[in-house]
N, CA, C and O atoms as a MOPAC input file, in Angstrom:
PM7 MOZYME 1SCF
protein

 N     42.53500 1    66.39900 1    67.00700 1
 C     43.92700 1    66.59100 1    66.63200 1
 C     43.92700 1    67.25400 1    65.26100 1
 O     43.09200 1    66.89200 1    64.43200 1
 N     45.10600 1    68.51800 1    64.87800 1
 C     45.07800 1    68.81800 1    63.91100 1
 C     45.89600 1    68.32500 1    62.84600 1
 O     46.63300 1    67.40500 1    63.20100 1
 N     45.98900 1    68.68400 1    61.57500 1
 C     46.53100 1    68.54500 1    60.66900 1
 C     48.36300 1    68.52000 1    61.23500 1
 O     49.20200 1    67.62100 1    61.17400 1
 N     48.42900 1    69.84900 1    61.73600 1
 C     49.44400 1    70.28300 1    62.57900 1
 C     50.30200 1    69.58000 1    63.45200 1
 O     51.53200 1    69.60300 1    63.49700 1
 N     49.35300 1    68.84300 1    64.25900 1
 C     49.73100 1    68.36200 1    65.41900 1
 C     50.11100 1    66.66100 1    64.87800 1
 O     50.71500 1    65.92500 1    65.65900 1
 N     49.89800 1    66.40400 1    64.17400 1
 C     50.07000 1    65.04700 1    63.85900 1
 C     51.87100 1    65.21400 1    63.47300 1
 O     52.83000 1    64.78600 1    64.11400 1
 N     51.83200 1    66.11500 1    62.00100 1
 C     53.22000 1    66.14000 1    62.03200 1
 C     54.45600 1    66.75900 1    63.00900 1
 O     55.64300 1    67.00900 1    62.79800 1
 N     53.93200 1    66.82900 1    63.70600 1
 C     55.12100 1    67.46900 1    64.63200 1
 C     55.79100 1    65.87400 1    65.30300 1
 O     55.24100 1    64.79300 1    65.51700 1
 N     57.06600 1    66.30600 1    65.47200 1
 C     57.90400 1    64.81500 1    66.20100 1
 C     57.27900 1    64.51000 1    67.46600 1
 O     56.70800 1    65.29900 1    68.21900 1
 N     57.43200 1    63.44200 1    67.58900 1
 C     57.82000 1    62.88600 1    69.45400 1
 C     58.40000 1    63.27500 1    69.90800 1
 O     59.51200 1    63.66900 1    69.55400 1
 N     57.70800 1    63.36200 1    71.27700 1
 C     58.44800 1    64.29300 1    72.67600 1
 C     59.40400 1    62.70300 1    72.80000 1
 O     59.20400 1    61.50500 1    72.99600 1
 N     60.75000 1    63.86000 1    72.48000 1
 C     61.61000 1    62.23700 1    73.28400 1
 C     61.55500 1    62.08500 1    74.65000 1
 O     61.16200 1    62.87300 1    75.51000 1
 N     62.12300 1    60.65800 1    74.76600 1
 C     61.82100 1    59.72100 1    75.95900 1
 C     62.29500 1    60.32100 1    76.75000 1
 O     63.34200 1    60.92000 1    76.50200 1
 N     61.47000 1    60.41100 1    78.48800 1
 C     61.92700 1    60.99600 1    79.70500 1
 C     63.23000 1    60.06600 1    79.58300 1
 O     63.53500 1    58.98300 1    79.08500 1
 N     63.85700 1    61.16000 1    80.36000 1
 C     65.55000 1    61.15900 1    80.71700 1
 C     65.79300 1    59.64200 1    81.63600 1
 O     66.87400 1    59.05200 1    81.64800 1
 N     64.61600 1    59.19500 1    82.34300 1
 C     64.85700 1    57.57400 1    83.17700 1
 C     64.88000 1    56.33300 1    82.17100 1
 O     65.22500 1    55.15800 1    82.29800 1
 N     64.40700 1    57.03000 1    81.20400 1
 C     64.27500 1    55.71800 1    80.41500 1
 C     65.59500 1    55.49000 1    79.54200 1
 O     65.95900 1    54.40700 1    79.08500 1
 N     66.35000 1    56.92700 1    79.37700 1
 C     67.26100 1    56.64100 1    78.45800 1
 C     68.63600 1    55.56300 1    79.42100 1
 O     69.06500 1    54.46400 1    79.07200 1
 N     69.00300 1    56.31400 1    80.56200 1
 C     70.07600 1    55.11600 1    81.63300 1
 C     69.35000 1    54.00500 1    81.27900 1
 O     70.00300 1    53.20000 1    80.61500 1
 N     68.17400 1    53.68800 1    81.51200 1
 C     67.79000 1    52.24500 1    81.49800 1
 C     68.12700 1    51.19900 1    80.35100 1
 O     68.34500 1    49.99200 1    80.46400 1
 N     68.11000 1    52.05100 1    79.13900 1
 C     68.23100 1    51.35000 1    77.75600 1
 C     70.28000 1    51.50600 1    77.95100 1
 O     70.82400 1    50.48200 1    77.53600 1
 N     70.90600 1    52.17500 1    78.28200 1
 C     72.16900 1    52.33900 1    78.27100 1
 C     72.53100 1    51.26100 1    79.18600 1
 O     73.45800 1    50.49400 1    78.92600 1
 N     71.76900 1    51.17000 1    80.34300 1
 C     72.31600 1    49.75200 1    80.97700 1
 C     71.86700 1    48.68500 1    80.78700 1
 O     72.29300 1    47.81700 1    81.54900 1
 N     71.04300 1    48.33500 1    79.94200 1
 C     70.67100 1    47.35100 1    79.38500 1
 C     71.89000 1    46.68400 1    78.36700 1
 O     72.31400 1    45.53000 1    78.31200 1
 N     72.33800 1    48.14400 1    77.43800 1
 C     73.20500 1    47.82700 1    76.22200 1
 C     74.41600 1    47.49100 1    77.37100 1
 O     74.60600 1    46.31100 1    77.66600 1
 N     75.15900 1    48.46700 1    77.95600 1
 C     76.43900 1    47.62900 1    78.85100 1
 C     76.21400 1    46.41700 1    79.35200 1
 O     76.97000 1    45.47500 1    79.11500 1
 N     75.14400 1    46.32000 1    80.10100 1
 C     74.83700 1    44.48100 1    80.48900 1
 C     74.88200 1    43.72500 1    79.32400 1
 O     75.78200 1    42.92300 1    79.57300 1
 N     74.64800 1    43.58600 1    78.68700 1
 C     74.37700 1    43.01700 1    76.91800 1
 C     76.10200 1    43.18500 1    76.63800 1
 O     76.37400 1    42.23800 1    75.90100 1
 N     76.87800 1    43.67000 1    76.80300 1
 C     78.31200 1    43.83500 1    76.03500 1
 C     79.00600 1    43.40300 1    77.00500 1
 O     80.02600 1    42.86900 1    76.56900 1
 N     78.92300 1    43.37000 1    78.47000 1
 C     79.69100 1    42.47200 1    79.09400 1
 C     79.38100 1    41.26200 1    79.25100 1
 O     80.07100 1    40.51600 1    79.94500 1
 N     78.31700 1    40.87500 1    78.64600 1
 C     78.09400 1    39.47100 1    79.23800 1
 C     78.65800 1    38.62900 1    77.68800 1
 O     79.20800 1    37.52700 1    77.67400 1
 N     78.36400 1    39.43700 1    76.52600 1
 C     79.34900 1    39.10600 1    75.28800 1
 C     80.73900 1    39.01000 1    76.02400 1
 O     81.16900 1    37.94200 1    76.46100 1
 N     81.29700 1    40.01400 1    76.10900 1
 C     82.60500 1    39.51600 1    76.78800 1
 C     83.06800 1    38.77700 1    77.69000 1
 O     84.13300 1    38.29700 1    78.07700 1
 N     82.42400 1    38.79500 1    77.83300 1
 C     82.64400 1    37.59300 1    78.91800 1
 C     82.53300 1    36.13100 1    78.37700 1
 O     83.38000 1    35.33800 1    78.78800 1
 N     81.57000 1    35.67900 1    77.48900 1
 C     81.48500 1    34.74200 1    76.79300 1
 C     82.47500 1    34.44200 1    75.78300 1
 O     82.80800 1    33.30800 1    75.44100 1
 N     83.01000 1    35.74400 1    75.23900 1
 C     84.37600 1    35.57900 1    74.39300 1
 C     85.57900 1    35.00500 1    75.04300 1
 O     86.33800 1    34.10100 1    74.69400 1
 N     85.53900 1    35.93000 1    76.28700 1
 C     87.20500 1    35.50300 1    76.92200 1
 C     86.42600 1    33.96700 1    77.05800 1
 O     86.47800 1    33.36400 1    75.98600 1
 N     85.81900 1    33.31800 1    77.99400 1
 C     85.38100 1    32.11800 1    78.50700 1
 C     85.63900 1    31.68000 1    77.22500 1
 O     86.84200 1    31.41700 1    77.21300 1
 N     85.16000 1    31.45600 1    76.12800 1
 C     85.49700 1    30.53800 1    74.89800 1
 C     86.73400 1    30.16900 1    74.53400 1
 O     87.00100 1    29.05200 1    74.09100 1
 N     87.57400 1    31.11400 1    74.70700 1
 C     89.13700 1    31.09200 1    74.37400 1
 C     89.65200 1    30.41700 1    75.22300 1
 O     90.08200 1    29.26500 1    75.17600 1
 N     89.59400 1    31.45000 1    76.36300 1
 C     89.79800 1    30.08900 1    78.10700 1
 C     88.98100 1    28.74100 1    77.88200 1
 O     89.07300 1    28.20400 1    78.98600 1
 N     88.49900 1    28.19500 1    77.35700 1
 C     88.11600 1    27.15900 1    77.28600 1
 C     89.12500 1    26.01500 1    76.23700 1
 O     89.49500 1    24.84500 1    76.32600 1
 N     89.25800 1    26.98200 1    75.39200 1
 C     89.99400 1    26.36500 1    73.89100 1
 C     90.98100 1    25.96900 1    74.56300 1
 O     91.42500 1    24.82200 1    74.61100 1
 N     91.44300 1    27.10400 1    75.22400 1
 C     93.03700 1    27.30600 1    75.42100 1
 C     93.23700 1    25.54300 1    76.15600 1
 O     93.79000 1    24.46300 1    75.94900 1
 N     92.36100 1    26.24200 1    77.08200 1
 C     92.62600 1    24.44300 1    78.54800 1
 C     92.85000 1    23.80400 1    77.96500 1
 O     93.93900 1    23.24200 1    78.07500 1
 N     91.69300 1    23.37900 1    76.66600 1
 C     91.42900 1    21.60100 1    76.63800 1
 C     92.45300 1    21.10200 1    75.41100 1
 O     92.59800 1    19.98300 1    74.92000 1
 N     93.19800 1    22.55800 1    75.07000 1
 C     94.42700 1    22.50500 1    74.29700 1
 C     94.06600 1    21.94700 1    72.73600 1
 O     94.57800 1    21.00100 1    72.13900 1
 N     92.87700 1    22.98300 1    72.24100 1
 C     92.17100 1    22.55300 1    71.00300 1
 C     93.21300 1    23.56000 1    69.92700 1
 O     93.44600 1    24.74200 1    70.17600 1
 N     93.62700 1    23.00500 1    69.01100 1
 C     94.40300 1    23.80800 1    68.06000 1
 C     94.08700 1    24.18200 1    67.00600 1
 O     94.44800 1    23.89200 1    65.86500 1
 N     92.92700 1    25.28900 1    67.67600 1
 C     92.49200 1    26.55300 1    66.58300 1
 C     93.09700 1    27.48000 1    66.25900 1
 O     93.83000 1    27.83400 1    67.18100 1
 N     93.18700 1    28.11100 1    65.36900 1
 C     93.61300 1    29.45800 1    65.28100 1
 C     93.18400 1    30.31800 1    66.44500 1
 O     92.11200 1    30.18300 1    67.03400 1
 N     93.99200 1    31.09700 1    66.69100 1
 C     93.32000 1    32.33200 1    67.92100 1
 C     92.90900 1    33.45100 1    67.13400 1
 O     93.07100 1    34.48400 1    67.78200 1
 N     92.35300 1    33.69600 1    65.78200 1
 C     92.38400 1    34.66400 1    64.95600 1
 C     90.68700 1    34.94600 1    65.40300 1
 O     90.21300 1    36.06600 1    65.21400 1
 N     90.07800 1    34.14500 1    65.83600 1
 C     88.46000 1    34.32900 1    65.48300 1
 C     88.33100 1    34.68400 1    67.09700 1
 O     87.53400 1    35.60300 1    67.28300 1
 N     88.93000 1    34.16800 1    68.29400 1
 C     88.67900 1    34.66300 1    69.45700 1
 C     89.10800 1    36.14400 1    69.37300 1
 O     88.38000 1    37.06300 1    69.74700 1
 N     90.74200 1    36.36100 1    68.68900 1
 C     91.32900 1    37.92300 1    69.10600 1
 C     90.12600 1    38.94100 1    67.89800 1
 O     90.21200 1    40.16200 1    67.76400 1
 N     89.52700 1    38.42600 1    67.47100 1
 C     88.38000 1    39.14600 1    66.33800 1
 C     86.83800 1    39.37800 1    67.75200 1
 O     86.30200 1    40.46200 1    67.98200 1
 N     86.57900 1    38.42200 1    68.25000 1
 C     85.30600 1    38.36000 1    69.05000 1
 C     85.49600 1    39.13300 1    70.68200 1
 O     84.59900 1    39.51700 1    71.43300 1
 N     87.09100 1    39.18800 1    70.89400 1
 C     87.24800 1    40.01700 1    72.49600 1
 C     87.19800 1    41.57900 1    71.23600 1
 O     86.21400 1    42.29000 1    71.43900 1
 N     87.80400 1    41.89300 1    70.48600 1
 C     88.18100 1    42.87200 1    69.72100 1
 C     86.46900 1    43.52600 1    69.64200 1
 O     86.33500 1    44.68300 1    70.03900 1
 N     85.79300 1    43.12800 1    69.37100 1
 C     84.72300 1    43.36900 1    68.82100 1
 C     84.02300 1    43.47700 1    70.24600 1
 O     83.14800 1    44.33600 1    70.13400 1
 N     84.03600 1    43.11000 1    71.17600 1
 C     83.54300 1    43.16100 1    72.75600 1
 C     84.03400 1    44.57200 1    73.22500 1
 O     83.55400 1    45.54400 1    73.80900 1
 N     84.94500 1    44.28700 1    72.80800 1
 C     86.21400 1    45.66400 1    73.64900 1
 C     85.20300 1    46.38300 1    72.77200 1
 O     84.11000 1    46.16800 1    73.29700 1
 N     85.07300 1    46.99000 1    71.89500 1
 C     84.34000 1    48.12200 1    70.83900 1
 C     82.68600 1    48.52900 1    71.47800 1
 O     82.14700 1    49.59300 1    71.78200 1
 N     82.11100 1    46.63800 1    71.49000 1
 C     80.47700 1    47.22300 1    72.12000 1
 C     80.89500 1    47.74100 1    73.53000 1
 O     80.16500 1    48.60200 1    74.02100 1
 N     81.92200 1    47.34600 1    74.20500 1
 C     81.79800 1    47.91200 1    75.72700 1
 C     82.15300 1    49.48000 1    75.96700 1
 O     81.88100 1    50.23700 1    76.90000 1
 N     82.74100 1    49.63400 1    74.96800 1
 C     83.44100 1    51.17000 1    75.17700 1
 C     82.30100 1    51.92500 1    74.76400 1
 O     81.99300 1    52.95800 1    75.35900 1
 N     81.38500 1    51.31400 1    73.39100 1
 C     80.08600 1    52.46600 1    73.06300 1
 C     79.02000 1    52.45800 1    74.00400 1
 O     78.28600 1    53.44600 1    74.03300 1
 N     78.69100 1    50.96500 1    75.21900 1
 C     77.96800 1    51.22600 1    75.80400 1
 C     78.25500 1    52.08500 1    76.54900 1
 O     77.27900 1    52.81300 1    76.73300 1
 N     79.59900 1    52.56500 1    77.39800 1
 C     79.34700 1    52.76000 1    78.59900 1
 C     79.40900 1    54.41400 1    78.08000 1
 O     78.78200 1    55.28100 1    78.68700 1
 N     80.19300 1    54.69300 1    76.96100 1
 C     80.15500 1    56.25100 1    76.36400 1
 C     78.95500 1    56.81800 1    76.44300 1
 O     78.95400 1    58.04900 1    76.47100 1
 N     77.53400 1    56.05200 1    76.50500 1
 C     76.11100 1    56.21200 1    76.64200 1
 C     76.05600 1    56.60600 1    77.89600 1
 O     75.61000 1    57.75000 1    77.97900 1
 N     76.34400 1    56.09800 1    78.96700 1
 C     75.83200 1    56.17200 1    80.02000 1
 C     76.51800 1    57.64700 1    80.80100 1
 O     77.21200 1    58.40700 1    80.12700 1
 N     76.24800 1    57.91200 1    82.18300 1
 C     76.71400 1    59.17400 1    82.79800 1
 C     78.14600 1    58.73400 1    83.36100 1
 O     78.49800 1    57.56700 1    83.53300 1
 N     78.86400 1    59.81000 1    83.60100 1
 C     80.48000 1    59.33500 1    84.02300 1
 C     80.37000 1    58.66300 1    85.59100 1
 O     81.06300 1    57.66900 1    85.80700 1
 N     79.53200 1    59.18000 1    86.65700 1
 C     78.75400 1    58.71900 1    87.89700 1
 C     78.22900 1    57.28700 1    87.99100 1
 O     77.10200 1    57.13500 1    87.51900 1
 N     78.79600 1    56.25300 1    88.48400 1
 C     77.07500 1    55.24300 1    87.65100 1
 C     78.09900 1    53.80600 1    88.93200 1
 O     79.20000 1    53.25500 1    88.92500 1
 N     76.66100 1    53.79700 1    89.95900 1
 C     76.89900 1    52.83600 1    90.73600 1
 C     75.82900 1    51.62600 1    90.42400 1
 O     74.79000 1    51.81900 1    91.05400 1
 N     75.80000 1    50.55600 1    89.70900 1
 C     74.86600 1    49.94500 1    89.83500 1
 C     75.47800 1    48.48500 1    90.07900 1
 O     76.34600 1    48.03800 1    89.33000 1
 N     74.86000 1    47.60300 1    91.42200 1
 C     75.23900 1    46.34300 1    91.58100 1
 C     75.35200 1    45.35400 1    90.73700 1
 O     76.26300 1    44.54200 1    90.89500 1
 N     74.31000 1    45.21700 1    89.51800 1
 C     74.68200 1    44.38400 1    88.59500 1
 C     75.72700 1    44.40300 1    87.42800 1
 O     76.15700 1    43.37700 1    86.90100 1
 N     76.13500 1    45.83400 1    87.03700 1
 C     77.41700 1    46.45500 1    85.97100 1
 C     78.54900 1    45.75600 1    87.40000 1
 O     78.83800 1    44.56400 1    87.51100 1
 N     78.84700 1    46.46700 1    87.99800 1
 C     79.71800 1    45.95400 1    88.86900 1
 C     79.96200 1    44.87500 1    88.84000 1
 O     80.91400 1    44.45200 1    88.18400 1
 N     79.01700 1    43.95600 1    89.68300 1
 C     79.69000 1    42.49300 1    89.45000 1
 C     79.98400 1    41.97100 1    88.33200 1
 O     80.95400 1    41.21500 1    88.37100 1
 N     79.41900 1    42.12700 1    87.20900 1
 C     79.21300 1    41.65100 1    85.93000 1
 C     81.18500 1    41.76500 1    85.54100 1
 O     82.02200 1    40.95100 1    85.14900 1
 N     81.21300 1    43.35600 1    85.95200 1
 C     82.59000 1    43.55300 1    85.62100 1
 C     83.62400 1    43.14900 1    86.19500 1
 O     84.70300 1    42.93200 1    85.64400 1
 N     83.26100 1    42.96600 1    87.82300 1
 C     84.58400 1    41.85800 1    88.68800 1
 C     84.12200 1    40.18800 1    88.00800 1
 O     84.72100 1    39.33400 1    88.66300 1
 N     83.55500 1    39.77900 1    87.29500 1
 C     83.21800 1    38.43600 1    86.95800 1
 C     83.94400 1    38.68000 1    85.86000 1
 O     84.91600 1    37.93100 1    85.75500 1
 N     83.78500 1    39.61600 1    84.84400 1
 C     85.01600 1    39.83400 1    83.35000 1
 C     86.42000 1    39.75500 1    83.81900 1
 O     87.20200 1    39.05100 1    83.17900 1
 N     87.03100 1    40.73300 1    85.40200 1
 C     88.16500 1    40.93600 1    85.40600 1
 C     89.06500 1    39.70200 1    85.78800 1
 O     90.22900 1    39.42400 1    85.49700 1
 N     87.84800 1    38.88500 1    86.74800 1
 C     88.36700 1    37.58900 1    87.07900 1
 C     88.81700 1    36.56500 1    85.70500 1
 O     89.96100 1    36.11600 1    85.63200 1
 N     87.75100 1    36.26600 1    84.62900 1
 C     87.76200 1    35.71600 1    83.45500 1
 C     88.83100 1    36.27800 1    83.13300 1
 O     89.82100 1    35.57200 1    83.32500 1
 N     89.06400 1    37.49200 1    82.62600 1
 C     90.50900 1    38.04200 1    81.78700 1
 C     91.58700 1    37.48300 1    82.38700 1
 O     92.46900 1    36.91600 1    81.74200 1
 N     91.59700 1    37.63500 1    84.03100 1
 C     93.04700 1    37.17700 1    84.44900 1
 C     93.44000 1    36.16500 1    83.84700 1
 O     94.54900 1    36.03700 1    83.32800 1
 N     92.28200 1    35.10900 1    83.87500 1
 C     92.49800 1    33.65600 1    83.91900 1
 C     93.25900 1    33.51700 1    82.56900 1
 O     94.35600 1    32.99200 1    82.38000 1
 N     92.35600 1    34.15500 1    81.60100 1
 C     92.29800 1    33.79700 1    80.07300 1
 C     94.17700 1    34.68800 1    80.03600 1
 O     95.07200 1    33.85400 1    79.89900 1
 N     94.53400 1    35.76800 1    80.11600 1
 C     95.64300 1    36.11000 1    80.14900 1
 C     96.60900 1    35.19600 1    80.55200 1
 O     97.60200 1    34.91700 1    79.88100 1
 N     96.17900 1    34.45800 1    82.25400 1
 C     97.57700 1    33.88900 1    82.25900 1
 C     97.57400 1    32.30300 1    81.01000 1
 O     98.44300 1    31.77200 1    80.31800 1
 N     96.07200 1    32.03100 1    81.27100 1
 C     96.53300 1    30.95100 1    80.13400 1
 C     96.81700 1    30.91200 1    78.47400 1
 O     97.09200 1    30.00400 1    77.69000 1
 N     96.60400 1    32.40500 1    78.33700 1
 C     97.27800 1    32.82600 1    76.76400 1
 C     98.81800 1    33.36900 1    77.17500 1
 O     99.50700 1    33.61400 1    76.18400 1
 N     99.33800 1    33.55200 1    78.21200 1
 C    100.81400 1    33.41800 1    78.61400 1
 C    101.19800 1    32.09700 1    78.54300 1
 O    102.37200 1    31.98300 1    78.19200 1
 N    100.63800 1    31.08500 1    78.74600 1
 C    101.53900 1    29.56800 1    78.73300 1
 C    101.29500 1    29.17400 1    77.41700 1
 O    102.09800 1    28.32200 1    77.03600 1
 N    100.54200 1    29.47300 1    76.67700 1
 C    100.58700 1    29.36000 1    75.21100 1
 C    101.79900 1    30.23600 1    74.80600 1
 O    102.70000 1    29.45800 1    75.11800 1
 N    102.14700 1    30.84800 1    74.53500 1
 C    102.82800 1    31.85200 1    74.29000 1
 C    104.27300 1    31.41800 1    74.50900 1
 O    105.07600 1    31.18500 1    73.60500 1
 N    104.58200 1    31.31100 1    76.24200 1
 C    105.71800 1    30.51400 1    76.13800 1
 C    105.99800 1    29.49200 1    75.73500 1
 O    107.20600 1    29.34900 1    75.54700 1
 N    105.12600 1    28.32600 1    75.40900 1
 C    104.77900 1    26.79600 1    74.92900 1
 C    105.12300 1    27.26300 1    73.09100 1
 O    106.00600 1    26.63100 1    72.51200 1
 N    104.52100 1    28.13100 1    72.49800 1
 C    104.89900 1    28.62100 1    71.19400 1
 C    106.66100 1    29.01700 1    71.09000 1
 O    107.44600 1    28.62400 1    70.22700 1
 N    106.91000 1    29.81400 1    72.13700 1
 C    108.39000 1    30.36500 1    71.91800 1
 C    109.32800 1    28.85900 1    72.10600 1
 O    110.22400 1    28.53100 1    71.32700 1
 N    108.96800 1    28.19300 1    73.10900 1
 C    109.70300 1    27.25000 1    73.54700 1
 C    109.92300 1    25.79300 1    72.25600 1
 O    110.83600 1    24.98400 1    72.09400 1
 N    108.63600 1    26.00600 1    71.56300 1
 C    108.54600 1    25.53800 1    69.96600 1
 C    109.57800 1    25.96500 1    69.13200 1
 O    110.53300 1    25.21500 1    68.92900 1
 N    109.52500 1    26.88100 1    68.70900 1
 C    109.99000 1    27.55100 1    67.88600 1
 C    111.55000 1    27.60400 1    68.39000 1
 O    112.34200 1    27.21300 1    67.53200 1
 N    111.94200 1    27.88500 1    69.23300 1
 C    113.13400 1    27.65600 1    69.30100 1
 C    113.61500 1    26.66500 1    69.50700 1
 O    114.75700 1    26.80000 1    69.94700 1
 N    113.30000 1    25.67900 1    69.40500 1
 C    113.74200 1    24.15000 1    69.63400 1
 C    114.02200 1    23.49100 1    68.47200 1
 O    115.02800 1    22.82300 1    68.23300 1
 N    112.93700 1    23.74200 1    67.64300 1
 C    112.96100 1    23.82400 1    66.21500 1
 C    114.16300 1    24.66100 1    65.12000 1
 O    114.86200 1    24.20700 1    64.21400 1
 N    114.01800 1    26.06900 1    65.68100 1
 C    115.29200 1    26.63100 1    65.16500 1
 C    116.89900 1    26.35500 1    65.65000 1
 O    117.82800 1    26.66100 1    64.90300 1
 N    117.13500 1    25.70000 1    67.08000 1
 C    118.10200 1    25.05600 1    67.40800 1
 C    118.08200 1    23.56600 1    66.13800 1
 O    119.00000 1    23.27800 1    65.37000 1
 N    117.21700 1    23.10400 1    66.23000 1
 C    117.59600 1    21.63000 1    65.51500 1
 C    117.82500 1    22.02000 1    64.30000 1
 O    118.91900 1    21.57400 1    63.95400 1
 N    117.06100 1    22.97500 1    63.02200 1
 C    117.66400 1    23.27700 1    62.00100 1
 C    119.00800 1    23.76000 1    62.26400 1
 O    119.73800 1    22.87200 1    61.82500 1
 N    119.79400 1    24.77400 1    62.78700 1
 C    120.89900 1    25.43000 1    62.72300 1
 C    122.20900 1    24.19800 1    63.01400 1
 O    123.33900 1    24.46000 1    62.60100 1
 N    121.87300 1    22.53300 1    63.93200 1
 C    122.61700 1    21.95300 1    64.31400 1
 C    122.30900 1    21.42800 1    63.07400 1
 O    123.19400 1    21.90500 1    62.36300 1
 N    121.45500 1    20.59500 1    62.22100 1
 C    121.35400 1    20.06400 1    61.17800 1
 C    121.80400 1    20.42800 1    60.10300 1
 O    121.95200 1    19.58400 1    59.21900 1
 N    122.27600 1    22.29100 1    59.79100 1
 C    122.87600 1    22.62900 1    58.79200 1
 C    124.87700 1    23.17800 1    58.95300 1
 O    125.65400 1    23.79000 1    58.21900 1
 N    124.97200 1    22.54300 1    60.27800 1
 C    126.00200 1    22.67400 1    60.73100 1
 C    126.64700 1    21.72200 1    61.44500 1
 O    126.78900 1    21.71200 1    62.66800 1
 N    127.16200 1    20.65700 1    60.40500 1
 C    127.44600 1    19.01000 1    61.25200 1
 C    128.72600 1    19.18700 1    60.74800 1
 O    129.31600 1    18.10900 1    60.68800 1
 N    129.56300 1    20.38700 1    60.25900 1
 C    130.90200 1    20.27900 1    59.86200 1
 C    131.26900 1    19.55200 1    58.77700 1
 O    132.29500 1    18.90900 1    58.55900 1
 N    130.16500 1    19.76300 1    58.03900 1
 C    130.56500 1    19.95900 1    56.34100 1
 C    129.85800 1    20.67100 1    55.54100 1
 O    128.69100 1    20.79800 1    55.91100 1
 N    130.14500 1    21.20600 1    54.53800 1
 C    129.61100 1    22.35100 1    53.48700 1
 C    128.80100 1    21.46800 1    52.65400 1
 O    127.77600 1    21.97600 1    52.19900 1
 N    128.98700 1    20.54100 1    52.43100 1
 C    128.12100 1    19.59000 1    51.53200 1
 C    127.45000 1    18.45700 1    52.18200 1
 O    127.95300 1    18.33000 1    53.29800 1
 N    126.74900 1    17.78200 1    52.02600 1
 C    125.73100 1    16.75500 1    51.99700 1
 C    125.36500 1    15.48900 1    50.74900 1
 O    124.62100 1    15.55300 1    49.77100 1
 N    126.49600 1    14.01400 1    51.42300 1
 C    125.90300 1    13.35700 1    50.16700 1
 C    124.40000 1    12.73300 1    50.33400 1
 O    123.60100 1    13.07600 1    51.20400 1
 N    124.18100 1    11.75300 1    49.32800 1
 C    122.86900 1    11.53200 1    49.13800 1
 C    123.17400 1    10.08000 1    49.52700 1
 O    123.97600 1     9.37000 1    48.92100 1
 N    122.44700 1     9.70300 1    50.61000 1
 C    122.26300 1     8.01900 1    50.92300 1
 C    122.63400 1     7.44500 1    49.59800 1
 O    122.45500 1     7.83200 1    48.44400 1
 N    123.37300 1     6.09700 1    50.27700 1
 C    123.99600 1     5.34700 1    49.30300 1
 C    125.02100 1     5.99800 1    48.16500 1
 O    125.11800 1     5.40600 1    47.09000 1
 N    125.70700 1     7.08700 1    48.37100 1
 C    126.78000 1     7.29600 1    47.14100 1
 C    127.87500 1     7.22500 1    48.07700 1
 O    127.75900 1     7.39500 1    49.29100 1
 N    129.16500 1     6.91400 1    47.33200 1
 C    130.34600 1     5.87800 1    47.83900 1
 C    131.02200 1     7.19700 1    48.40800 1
 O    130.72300 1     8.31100 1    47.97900 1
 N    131.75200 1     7.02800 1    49.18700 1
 C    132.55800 1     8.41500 1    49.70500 1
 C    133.98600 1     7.76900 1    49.29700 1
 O    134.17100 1     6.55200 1    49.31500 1
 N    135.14400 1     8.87200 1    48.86500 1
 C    136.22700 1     8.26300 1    48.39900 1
 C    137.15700 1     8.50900 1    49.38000 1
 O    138.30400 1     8.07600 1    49.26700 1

């Protein structure tokens, strides 16, 4: 080998190897997502009262690796395991959607119950308010 030949680059990787590493990375980003929605769907059920700030941060961040994996790959692309992987996400999303819908209405249905009881509490048909125990004349 010469002097020459050493510095010259690597022949990049045959063209089979590159799909392979691209479906590796999409398998790898749906199965994150999938673990995200499932976490939230999980929270949501057992009716744990976290913030939803760190789940809508971890699907957010799923949604991002899934879009760069698949931008890797060819627009063509039948493979049995992406597939199911992805009817197993669409099933999870439904779920997690409808049960971040009953949160949602369970929040509105809060909140306005709450804003009904203030508006009746500041409206009992008087402008003023005495203070327990002072004599009314």
């Amino acid at each position: 080998m010469t002097s020459d030949q050493a510095l010259e680059p690597a022949a990049p990787p045959p063209a089979a190897v590159l799909p392979q590493a691209a479906f590796a990375a999409l398998t790898t980003a749906i199965k994150r997502s999938i673990s995200a929605v499932r976490a939230e769907t999980l929270a949501l059920r057992n009716g744990e009262n976290r913030s939803l700030k760190a789940f809508e941060h971890r699907k957010s961040q799923a949604l991002l690796d899934l879009a760069r994996a698949r931008a890797s790959l060819p627009p063509v692309l039948h493979d049995r395991e992406v597939t199911d992987l992805l009817q197993e996400l669409k099933h999870d999303l439904s779920e997690n959607m409808e049960l971040l819908s009953h949160h949602m209405k369970a929040m509105k249905e809060i909140t306005e119950l709450l804003a009904k009881s203030m508006l009746e509490a500041d409206s009992d048909g008087t402008y003023s308010r005495l203070s327990p125990g002072v004599a009314h004349d």
